[in-house]
N, C-alpha and C positions, 0 to 999 in steps of 0.2 A: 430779398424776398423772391421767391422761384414765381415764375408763371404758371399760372392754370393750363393743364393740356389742353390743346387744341389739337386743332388739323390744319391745316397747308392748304389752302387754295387758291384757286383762279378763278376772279370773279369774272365771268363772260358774258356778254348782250347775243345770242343768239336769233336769228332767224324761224320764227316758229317752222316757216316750212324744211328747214332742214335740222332742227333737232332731236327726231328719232332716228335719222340717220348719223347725227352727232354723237348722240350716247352711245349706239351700235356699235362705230368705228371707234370712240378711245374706250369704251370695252373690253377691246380686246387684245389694248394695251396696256389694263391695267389702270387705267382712267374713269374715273366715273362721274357721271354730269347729276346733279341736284338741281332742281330749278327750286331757286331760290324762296318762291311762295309754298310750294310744301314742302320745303327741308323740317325737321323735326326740333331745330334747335331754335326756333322762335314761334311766339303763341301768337302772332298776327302775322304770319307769313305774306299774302296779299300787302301788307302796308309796307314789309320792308322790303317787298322786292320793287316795289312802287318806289321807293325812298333809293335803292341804291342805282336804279337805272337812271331816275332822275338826277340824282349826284354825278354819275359816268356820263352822260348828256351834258350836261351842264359845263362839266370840267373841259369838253370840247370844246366849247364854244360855237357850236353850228355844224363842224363836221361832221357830226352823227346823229345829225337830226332823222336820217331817215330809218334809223336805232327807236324811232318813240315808242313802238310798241310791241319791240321784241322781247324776247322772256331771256330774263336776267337766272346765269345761273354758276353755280360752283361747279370747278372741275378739282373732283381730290383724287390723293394719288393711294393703290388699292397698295398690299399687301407685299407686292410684288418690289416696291420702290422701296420699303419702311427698312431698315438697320438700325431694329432698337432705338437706342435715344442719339442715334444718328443724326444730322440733318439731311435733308434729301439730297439724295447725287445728283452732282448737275446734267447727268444722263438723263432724267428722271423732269427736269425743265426743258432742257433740250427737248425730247421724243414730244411733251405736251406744246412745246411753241410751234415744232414742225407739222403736228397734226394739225393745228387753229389754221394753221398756213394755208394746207390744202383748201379749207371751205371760201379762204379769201374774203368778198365783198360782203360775205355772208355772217360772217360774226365780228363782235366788234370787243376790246379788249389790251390792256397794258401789259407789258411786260412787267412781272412780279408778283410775288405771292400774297395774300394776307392769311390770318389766323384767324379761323372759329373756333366752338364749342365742339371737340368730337363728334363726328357722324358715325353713323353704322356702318361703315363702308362694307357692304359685299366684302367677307371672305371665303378663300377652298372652301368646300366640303370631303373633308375626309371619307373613303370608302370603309 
């Protein structure tokens, strides 16, 4: 039985104060941040971003308690990563674990990908 396509991502506890500067910078590597309460692929967005920061909280066990009320969100990888029914290069992990890296104390997050529902990810525009 094949799998439903999905998408590749990283689920990240973000910083409200630095998540416009978050999606700005992996932007422009081809990275794109979704926060999780308005991604398109669930009809109660609000509950399941409620649901999976509390699960990331919880699995720490107190470490990341000062994570309560950051905005839970996906990082997928744009256009530029994809080689057909490829899996990702680990170039392509690499560049995303060393971006997380810079903001440090500021986002919170595992090493490893999970699988959604297809997003729209931003592609080119052809001239």
């Amino acid at each position: 039985m094949r799998r439903e396509p999905h998408e590749n991502v990283a689920t990240v506890l973000v910083d409200p104060r630095v998540l416009r500067d978050l999606g700005a910078h992996l932007a422009t590597l081809d990275l794109w941040v979704w926060p999780v309460a308005t991604a398109p692929v669930y009809v109660d967005g609000p509950r399941a971003a409620f649901q999976i920061r509390r699960r990331m909280l919880a699995a720490k066990r107190g470490a990341w308690d000062d994570a309560a009320d950051w905005t839970p969100v996906w990082v997928a990888f744009g256009e530029s990563w994809q080689k057909g029914a490829e899996p990702l290069p680990w170039a392509a992990h690499r560049e995303l674990w060393d971006a997380l890296e810079t903001y440090g104390d500021r986002v919170r997050y595992r090493l490893g990908l999970g699988g959604i529902p297809r997003l729209s990810v931003p592609r080119e525009l052809s001239a």
